[in-house]
Backbone as a chain_set.jsonl record, in Angstrom:
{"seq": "XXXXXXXXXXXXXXXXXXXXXXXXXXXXXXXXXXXXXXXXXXXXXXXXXXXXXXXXXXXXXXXXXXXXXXXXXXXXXXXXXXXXXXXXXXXXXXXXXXXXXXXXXXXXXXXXXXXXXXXXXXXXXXXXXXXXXXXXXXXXXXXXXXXXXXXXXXXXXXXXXXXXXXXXXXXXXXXXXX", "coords": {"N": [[-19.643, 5.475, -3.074], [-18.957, 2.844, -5.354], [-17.808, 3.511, -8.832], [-17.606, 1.718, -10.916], [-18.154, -1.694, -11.766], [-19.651, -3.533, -9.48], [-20.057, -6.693, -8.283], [-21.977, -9.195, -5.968], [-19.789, -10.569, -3.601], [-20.784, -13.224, -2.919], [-21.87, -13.507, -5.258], [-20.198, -14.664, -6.564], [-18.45, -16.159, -9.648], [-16.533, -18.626, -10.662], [-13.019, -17.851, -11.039], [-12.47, -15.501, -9.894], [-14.394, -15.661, -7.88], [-12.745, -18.005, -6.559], [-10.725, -16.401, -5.728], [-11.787, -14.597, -3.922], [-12.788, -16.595, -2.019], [-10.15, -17.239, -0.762], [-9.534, -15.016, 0.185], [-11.293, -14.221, 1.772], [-10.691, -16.3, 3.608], [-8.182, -15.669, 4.682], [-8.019, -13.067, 5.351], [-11.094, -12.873, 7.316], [-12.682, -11.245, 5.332], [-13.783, -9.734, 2.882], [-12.172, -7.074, 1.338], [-14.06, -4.348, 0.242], [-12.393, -2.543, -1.825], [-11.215, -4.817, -3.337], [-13.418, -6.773, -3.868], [-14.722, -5.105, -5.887], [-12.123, -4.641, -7.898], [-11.495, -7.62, -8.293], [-14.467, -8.22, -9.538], [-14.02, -6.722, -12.009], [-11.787, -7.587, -13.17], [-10.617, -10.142, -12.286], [-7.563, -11.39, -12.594], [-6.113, -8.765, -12.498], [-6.704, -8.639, -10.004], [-5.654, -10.969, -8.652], [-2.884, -10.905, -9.925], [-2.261, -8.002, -8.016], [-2.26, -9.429, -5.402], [-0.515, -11.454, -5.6], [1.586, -9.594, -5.972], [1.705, -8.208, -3.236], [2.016, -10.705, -1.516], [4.472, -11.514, -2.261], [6.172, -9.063, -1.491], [5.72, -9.616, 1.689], [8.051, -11.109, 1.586], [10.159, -10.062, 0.865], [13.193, -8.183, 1.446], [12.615, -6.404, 3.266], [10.887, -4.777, 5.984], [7.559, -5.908, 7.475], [6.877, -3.814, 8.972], [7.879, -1.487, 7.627], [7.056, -1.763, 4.869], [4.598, -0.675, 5.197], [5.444, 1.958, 6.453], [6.251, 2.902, 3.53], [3.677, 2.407, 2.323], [2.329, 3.939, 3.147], [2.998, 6.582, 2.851], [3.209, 7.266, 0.258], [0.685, 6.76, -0.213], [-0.572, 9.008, 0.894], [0.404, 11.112, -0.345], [-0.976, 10.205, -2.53], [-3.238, 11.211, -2.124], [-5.245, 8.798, -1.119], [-7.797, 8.037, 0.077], [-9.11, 5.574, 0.74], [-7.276, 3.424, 0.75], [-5.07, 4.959, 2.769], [-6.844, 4.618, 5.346], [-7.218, 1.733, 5.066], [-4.312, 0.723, 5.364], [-3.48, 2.546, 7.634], [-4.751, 0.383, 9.36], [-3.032, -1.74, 8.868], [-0.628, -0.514, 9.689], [-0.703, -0.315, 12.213], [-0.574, -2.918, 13.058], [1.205, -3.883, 12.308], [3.255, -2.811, 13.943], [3.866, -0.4, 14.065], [3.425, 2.795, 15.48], [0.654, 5.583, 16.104], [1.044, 8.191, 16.166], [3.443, 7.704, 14.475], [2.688, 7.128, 12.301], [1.261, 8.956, 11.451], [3.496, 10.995, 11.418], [5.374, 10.109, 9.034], [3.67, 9.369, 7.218], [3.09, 12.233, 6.488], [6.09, 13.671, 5.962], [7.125, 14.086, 8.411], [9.452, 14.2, 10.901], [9.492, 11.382, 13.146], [11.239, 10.006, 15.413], [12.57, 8.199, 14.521], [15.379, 7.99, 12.533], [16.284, 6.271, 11.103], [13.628, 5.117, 9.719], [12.576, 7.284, 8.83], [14.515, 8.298, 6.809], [13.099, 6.716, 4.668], [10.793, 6.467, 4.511], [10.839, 9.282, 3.495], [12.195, 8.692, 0.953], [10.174, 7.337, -0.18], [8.311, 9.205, -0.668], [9.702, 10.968, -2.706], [10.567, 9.538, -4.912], [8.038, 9.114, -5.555], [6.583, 11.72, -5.836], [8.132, 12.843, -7.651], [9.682, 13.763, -11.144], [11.342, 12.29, -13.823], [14.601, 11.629, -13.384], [15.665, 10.411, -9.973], [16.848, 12.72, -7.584], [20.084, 12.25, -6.731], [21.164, 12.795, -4.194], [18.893, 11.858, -3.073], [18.771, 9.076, -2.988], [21.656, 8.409, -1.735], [20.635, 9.038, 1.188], [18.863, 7.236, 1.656], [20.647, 5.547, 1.348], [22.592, 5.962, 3.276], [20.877, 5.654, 5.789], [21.135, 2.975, 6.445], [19.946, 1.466, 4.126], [20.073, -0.894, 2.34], [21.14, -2.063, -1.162], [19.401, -3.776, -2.15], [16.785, -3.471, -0.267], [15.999, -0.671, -1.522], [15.242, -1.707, -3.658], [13.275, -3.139, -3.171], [11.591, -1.632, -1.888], [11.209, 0.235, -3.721], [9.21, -1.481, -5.537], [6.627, -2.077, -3.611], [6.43, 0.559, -3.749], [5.133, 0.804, -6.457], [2.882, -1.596, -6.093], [1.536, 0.084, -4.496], [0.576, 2.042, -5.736], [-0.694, 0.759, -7.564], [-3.13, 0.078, -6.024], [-3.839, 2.9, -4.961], [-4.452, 4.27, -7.777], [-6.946, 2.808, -8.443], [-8.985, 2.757, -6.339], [-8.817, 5.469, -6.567], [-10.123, 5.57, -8.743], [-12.304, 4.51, -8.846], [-13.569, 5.461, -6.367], [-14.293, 3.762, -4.0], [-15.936, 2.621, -1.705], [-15.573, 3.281, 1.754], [-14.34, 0.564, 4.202], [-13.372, 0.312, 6.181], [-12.011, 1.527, 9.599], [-12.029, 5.086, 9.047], [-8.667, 7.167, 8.176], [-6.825, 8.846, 10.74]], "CA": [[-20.269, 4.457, -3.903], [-18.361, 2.559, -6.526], [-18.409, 3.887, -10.274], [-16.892, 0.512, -11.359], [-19.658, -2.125, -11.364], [-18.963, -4.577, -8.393], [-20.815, -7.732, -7.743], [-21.194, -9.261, -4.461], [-18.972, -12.023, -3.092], [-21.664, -14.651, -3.126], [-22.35, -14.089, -6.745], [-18.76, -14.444, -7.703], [-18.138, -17.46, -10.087], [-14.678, -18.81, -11.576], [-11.748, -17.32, -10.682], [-12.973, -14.312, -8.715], [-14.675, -16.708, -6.691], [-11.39, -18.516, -6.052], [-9.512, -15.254, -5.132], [-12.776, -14.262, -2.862], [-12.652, -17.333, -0.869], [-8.858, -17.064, -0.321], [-9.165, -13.259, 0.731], [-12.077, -14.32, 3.117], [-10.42, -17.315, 4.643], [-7.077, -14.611, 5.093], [-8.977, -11.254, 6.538], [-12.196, -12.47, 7.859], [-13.666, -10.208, 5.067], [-13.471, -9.103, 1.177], [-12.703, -5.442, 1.551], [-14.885, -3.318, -0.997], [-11.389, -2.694, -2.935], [-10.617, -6.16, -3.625], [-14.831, -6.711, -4.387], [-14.561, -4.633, -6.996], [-11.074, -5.115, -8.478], [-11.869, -9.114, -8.933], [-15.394, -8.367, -10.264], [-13.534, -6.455, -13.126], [-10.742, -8.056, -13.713], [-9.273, -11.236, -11.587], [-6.306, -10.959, -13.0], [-5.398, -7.623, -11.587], [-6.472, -8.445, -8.3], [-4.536, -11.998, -8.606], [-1.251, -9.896, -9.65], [-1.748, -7.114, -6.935], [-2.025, -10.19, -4.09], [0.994, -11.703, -5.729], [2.865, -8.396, -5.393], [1.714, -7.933, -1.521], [2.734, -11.632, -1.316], [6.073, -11.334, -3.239], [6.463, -8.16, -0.828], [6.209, -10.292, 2.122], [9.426, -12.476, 1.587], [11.007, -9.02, 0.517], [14.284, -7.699, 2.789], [11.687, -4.964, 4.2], [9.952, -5.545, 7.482], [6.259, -5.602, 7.217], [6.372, -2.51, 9.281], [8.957, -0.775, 6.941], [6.276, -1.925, 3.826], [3.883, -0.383, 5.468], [6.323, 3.275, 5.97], [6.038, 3.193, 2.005], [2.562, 2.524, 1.296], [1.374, 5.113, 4.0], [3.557, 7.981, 2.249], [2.438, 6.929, -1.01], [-0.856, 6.86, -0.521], [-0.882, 10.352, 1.68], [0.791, 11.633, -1.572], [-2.144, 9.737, -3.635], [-4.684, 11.812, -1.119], [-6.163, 8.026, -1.41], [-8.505, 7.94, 1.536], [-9.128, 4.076, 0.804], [-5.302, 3.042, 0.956], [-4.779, 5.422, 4.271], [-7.608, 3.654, 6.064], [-6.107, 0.004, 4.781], [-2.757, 0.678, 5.24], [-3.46, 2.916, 8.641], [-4.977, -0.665, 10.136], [-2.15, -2.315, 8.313], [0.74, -0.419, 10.256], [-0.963, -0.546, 13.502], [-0.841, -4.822, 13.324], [2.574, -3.998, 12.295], [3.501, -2.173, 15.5], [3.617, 1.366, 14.115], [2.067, 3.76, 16.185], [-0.322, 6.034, 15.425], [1.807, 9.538, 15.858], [4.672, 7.519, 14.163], [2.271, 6.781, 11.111], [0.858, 10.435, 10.592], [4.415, 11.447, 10.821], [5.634, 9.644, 7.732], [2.506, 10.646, 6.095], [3.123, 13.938, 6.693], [6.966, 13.61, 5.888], [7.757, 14.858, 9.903], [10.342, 13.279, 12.172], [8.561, 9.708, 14.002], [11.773, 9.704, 16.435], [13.118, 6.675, 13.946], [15.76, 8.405, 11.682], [15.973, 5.226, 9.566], [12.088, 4.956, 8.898], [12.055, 8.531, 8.114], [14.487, 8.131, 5.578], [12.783, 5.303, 3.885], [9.371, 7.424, 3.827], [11.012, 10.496, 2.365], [12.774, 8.079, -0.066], [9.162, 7.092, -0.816], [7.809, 10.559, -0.776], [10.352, 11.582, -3.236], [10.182, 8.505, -5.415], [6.181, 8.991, -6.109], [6.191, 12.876, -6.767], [9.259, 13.468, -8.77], [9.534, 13.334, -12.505], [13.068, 11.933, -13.966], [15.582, 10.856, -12.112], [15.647, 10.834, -8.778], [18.14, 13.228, -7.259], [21.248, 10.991, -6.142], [21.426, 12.767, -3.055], [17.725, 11.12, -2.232], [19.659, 7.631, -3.045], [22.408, 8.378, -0.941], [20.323, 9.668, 1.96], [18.645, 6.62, 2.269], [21.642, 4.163, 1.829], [23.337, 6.503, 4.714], [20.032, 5.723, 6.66], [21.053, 1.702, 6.594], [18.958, 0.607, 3.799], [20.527, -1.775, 1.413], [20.239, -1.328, -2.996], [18.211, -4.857, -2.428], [16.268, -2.583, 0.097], [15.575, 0.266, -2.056], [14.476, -2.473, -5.073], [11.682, -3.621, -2.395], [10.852, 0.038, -1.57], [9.833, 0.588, -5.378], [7.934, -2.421, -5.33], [5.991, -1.814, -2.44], [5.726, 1.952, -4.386], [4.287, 0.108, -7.345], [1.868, -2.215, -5.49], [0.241, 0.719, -3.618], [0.35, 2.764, -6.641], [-2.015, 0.744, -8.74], [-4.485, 0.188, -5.418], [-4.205, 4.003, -5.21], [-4.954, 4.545, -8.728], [-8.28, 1.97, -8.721], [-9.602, 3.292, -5.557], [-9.197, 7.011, -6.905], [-10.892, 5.869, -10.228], [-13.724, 3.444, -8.721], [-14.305, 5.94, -5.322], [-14.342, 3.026, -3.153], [-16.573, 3.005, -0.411], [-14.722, 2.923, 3.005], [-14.639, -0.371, 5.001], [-12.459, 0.384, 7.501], [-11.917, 3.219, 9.87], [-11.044, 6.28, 8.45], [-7.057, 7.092, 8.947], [-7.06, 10.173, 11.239]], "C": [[-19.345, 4.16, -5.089], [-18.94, 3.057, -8.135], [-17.872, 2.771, -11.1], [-18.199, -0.311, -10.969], [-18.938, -3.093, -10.128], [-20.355, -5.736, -8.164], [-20.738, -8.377, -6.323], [-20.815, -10.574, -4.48], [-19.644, -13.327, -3.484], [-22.374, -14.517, -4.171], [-21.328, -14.42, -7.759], [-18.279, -16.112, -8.041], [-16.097, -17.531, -10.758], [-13.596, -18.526, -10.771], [-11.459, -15.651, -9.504], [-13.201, -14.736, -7.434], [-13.452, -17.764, -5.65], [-10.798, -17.553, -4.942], [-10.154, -14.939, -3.951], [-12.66, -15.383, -1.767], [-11.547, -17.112, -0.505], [-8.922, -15.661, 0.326], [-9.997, -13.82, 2.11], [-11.433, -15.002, 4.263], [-8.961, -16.407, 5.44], [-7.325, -13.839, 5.737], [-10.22, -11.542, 6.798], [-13.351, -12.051, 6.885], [-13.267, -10.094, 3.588], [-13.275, -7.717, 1.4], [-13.252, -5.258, -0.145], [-13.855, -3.368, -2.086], [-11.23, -4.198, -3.266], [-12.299, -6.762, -3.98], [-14.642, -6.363, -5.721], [-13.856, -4.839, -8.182], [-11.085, -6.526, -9.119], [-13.548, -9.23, -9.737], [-15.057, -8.02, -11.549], [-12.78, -7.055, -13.799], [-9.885, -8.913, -12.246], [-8.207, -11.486, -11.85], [-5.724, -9.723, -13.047], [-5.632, -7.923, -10.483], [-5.809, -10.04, -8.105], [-3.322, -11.177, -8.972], [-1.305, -9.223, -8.459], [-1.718, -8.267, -5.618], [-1.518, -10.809, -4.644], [2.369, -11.173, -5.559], [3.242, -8.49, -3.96], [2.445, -9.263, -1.065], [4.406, -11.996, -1.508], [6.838, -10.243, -1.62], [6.98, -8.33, 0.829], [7.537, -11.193, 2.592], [10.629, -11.585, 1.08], [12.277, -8.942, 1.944], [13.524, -6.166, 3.383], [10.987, -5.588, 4.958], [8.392, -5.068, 6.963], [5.95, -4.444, 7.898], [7.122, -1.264, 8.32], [8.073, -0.676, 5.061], [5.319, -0.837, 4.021], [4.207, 1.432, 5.855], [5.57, 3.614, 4.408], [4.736, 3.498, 1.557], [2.143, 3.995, 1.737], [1.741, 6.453, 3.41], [3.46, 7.941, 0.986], [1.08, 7.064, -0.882], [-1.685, 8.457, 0.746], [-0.523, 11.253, 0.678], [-0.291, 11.419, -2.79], [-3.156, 10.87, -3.064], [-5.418, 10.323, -1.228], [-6.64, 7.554, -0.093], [-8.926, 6.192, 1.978], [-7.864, 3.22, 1.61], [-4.927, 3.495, 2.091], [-5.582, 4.459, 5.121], [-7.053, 2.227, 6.277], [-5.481, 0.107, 5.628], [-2.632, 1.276, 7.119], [-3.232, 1.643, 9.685], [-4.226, -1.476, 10.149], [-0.416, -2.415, 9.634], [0.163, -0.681, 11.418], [-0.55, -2.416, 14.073], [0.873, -4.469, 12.966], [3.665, -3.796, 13.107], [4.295, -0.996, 15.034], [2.733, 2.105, 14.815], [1.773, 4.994, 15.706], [0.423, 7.678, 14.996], [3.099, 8.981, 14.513], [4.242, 7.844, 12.318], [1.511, 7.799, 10.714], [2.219, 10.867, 9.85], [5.151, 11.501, 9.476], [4.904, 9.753, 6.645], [3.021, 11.796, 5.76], [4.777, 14.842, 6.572], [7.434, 14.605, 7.416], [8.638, 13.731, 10.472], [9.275, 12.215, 12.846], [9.984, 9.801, 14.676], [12.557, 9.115, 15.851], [13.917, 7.522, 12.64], [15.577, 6.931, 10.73], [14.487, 5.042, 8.703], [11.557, 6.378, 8.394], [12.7, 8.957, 6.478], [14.043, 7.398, 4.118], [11.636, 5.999, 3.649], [9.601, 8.309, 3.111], [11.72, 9.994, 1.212], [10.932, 8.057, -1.145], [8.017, 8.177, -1.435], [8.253, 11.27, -2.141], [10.468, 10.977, -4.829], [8.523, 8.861, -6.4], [6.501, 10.326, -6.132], [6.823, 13.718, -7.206], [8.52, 12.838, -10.13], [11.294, 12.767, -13.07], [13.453, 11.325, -13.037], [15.642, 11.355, -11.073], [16.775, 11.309, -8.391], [19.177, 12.309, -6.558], [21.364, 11.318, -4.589], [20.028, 12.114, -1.957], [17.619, 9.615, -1.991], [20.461, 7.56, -1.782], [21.657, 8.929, 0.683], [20.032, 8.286, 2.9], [19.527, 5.221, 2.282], [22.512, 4.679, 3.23], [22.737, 6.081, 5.717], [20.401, 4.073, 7.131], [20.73, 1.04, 5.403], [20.128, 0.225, 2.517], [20.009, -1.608, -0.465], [19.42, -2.757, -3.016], [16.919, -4.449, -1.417], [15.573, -1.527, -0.438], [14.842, -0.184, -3.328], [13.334, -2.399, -4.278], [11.349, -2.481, -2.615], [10.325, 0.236, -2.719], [9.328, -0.433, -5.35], [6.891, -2.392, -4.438], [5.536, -0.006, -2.867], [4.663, 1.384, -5.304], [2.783, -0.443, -7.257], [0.901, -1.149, -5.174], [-0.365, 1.81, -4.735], [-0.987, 2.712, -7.394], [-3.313, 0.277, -7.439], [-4.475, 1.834, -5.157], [-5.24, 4.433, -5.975], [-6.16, 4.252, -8.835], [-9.205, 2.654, -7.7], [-9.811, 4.844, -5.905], [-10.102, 6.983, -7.845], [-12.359, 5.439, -9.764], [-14.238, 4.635, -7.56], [-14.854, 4.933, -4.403], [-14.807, 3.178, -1.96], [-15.488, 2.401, 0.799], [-14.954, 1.867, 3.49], [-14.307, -0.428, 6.182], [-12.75, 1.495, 7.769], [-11.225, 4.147, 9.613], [-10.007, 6.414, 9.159], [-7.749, 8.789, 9.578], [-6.269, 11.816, 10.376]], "O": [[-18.96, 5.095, -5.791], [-20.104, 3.005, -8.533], [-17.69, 3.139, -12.261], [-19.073, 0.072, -10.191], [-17.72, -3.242, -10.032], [-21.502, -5.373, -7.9], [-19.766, -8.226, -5.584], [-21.297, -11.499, -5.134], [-19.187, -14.239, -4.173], [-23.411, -15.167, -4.301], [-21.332, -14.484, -8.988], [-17.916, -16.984, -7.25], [-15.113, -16.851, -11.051], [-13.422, -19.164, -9.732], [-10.614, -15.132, -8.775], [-12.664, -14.479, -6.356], [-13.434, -18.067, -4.457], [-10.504, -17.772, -3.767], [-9.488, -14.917, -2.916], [-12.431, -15.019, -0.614], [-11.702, -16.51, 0.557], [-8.015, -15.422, 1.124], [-9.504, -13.858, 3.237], [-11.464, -14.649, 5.442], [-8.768, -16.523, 6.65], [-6.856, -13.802, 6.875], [-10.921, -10.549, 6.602], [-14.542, -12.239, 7.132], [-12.146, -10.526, 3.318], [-14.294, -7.087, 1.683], [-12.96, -5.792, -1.215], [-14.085, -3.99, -3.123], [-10.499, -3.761, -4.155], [-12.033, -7.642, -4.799], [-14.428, -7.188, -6.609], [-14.386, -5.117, -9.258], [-10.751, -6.673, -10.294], [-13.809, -10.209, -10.436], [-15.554, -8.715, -12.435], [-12.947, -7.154, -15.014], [-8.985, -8.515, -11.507], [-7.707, -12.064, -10.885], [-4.705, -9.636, -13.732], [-4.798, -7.537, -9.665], [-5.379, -10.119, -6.955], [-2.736, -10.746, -7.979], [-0.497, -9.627, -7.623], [-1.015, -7.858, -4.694], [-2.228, -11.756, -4.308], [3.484, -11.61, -5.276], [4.344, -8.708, -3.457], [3.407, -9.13, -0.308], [5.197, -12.669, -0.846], [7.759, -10.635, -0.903], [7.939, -7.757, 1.345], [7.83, -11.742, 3.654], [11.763, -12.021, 0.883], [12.216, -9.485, 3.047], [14.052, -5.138, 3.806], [10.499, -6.705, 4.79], [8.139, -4.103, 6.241], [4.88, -3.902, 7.623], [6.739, -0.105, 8.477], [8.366, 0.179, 4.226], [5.164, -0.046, 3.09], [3.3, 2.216, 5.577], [4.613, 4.36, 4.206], [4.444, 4.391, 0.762], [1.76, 4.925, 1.026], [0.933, 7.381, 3.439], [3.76, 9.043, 0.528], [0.461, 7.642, -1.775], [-2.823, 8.698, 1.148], [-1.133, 12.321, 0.731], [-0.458, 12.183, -3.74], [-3.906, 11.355, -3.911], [-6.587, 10.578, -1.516], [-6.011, 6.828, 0.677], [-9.016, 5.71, 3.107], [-7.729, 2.644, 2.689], [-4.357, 2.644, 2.773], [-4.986, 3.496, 5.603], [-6.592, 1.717, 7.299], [-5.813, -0.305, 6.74], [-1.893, 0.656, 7.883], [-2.306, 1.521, 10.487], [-4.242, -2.227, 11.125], [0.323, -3.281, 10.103], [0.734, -1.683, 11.848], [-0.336, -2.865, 15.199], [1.687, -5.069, 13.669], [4.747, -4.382, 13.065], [5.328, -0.667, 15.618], [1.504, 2.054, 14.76], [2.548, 5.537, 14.919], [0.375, 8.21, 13.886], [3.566, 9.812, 13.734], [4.899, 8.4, 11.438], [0.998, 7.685, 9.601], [2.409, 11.062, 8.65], [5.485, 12.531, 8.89], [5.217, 10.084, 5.501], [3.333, 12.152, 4.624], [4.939, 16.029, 6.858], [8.009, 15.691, 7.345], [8.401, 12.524, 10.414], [8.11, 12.599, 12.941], [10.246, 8.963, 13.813], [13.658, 9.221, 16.391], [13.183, 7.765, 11.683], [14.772, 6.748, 9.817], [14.301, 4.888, 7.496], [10.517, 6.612, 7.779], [12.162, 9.482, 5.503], [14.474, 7.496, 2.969], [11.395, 6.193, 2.458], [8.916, 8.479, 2.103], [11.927, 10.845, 0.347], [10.642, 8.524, -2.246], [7.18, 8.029, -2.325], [7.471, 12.026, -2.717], [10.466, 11.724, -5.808], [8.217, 8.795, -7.591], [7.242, 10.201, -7.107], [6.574, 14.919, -7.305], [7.58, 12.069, -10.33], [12.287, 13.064, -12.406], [12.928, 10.678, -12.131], [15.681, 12.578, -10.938], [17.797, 10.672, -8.645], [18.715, 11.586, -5.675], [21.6, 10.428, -3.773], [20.012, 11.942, -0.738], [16.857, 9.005, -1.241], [20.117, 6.826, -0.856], [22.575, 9.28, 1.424], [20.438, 8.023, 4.032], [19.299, 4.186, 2.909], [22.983, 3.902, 4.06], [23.418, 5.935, 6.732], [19.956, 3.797, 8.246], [21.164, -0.112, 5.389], [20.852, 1.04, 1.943], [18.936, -1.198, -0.908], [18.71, -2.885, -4.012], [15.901, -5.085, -1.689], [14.476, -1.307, 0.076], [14.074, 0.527, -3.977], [12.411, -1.656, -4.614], [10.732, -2.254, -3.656], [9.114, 0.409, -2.862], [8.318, -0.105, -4.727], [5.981, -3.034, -4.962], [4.552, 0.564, -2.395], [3.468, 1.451, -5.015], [1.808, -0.076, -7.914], [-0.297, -1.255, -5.436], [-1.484, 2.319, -4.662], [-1.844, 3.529, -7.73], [-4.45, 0.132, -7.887], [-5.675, 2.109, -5.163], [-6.355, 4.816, -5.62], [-6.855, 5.16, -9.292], [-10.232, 3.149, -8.164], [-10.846, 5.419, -5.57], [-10.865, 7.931, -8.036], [-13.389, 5.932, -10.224], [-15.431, 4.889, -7.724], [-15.967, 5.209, -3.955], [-14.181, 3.83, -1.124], [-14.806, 1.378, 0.744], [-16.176, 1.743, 3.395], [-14.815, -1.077, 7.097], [-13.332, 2.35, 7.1], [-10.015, 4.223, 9.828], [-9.935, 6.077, 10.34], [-8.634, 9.532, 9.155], [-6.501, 12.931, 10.843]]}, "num_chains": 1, "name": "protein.A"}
């Protein structure tokens, strides 16, 4: 149950209401996170679907976005964001062992997408600077320094739906990640 107040969709005026129709006419659906988030503040949930949009047109593949969030948000423990993001990589054509793995910082078969998760792994639960050899690991892996910009952006993004979903307790919409 949300500890954030949330209103529902069809009482949402202004600019909420804006963002709500656009989410609906996009996914079918408002998820609960994005309910909430625009009942509080439409202008965080207009930035975070400017990020995901921005993220889009990034030099990362939408399945390579979707690497990041999943090991970010297995690092958050954010059971919201796994669920998402689970249904996320699947449309992306990650499969399902591939997308524990990277959770779970294990081999997926795909040295390049493993370095790009443990980039992201390493990234979200350091302090300081990141060791150079976790730089160089993943420019050895292929990935480009306009590559590794996306990758923190795509940290960022999932960061602050992490954060909201840990604070609000976001009821599930989707099916739980396994």
């Amino acid at each position: 149950m949300s500890r954030l107040t949330t209103q529902a969709v069809s009482e949402a005026t202004g600019h909420a209401a804006q963002l709500f129709t656009a989410i609906k006419g996009s996914l079918g659906k408002v998820p609960n996170a994005y309910v909430t988030l625009g009942t509080n503040s439409p202008i965080a949930l207009e930035t975070a679907l400017n990020m995901d949009a921005a993220l889009r047109k990034s030099s990362l593949s939408a399945k390579e976005v979707e690497v990041v969030k999943l090991a970010v948000s297995q690092d958050a423990q954010c059971d919201y964001c796994l669920a998402a993001h689970t249904l996320a990589g699947a449309r992306s054509g990650l499969g399902g062992e591939t997308m524990l793995n990277v959770r779970h910082g294990q081999a997926s078969g795909d040295a390049r997408i493993d370095a790009l998760a443990a980039f992201a792994h390493t990234v979200f639960t350091t302090s300081g600077e990141v060791p150079a050899e976790v730089v160089a690991a993943v420019k050895q892996a292929g990935y480009s320094d306009a590559q590794i910009v996306d990758a923190l952006l795509a940290i960022a993004t999932i960061t602050f739906t992490n954060l909201f979903n840990r604070v609000n307790a976001t009821t599930l919409d989707f099916p739980p990640a396994p």
